[in-house]
ZAMARGU-4260 file (C-alpha; in steps of 0.2 Angstrom, whole numbers, plus 5000, padded with zeros to 4 digits):
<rodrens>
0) 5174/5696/6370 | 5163/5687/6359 | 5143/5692/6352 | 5135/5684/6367 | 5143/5690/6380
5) 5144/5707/6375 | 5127/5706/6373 | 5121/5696/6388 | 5133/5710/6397 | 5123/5725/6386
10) 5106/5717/6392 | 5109/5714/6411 | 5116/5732/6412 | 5100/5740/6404 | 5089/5728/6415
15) 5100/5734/6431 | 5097/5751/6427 | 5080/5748/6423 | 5078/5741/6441 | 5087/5754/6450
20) 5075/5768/6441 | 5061/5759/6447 | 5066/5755/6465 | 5083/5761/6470 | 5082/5753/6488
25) 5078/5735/6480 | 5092/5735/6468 | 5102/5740/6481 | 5096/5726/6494 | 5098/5715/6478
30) 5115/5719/6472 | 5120/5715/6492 | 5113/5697/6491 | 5119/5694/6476 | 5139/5701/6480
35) 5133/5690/6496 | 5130/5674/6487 | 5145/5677/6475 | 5155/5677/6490 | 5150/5663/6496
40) 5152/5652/6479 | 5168/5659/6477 | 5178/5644/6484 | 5167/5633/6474 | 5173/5640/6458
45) 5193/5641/6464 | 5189/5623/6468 | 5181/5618/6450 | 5195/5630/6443 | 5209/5616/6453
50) 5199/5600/6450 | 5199/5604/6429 | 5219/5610/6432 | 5221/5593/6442 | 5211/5583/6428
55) 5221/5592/6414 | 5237/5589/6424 | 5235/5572/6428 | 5230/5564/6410 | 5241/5572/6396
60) 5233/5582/6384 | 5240/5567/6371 | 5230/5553/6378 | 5214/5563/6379 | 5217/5568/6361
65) 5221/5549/6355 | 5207/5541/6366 | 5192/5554/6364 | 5197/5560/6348 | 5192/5558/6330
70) 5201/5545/6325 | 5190/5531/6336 | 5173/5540/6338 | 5165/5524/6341 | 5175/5518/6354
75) 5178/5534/6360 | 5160/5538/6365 | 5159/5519/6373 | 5172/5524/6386 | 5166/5540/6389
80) 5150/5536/6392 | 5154/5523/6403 | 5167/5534/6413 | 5152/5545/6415 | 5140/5531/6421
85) 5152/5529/6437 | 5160/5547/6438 | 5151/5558/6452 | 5153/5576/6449 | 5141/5590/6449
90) 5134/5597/6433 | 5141/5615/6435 | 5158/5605/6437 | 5157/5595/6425 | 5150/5608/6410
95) 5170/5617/6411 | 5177/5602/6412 | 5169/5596/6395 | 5174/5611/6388 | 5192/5608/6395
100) 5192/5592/6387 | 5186/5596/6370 | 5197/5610/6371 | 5214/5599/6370 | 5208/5589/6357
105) 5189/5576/6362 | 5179/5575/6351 | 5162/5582/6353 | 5151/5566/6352 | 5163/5557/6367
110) 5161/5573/6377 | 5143/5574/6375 | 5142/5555/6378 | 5153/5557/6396 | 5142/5573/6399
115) 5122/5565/6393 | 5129/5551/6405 | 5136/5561/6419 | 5121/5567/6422 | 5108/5554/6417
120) 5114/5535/6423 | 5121/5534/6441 | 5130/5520/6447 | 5136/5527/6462 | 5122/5531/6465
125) 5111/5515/6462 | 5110/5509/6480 | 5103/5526/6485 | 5089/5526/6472 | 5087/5507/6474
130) 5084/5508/6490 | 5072/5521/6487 | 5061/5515/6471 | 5067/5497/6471 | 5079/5486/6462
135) 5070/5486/6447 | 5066/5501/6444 | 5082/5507/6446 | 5091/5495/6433 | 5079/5500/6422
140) 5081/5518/6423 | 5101/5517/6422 | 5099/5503/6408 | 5087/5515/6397 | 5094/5530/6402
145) 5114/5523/6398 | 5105/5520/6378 | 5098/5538/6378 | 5113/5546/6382 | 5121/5539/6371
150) 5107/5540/6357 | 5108/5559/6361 | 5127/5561/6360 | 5127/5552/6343 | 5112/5564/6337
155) 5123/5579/6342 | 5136/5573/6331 | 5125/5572/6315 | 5119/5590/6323 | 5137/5596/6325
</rodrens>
C-alpha cells in the first residue's frame, strides 16, 4: 500500500470516528447511505473494470507501446488526441483507462493528450451543443479547446 493511501485511509478513519463521537445516530444513517450508494455503483465499476479488460484485450499491449510510446511522441500525441476528440466515454472511466494505457507502455504526454481531449473537445457531441449555442460557437469551442488540450498535454510532458 503506498504513502497516500495509507494516509488517506489513516485520515478518513480518524474523521469517521470523530463523527461517531460526535453523533452516533448520523454516522450511522451516513455509513447506511453510503454502503447504499456503493451498492448501487457497484455494476458501474465491474462495467469499467470489463470495458479496460476489453480495451486491453482487443489492442495488443504492442501496438499501444509502438503507437503511444516514446519513440514517436509527436505523432503519438496527434492520434491520441484526435481519438479523444471523437471517443465518448465518462471521465471516471476514462481516468483507469489512461492509467491502463500508460501502464503497458504510453507515454505520458499521448495519454494526457487522449485524456485533456476526452474531456474537453466533443464531436460526438457537436450537434447537441450546436444546436444549443449555435454553429459557431460551437466550432470555436472544439477548434480552441482541441489546441489547449494539446497545449496542456505538451506542458505535462516538460512537467513530467
Amino acid at each position: 500500500m503506498d504513502l497516500f493511501t495509507l494516509s488517506f485511509l489513516i485520515v478518513t478513519t480518524i474523521l469517521a470516528a470523530f463523527s461517531f463521537v460526535k453523533n452516533k445516530d448520523k454516522t450511522i444513517d451516513a455509513m447506511k447511505k453510503s454502503r447504499g450508494m456503493m451498492g448501487s455503483m457497484l455494476s458501474q465499476i465491474i462495467a469499467i473494470i470489463m470495458l479496460i479488460g476489453l480495451v486491453l484485450t482487443i489492442i495488443p499491449p504492442e501496438l499501444i507501446k509502438t503507437t503511444l510510446g516514446n519513440a514517436n511522441e509527436n505523432s503519438a500525441v496527434i492520434i491520441a488526441a484526435l481519438v479523444g476528440s471523437v471517443t465518448l466515454i465518462p471521465a471516471f472511466v476514462a481516468f483507469p483507462l489512461i492509467g491502463s494505457l500508460v501502464n503497458v507502455g504510453a507515454s505520458i504526454v499521448p495519454a494526457v493528450a487522449f485524456l485533456t481531449t476526452l474531456t474537453m473537445v466533443g464531436i460526438v457531441t457537436f450537434p447537441l451543443e450546436k444546436s444549443t449555442f449555435g454553429t459557431k460557437f460551437a466550432i470555436s469551442r472544439n477548434i480552441l479547446s482541441f489546441f489547449l488540450a494539446v497545449g496542456i498535454a505538451l506542458t505535462m510532458g516538460v512537467i513530467l
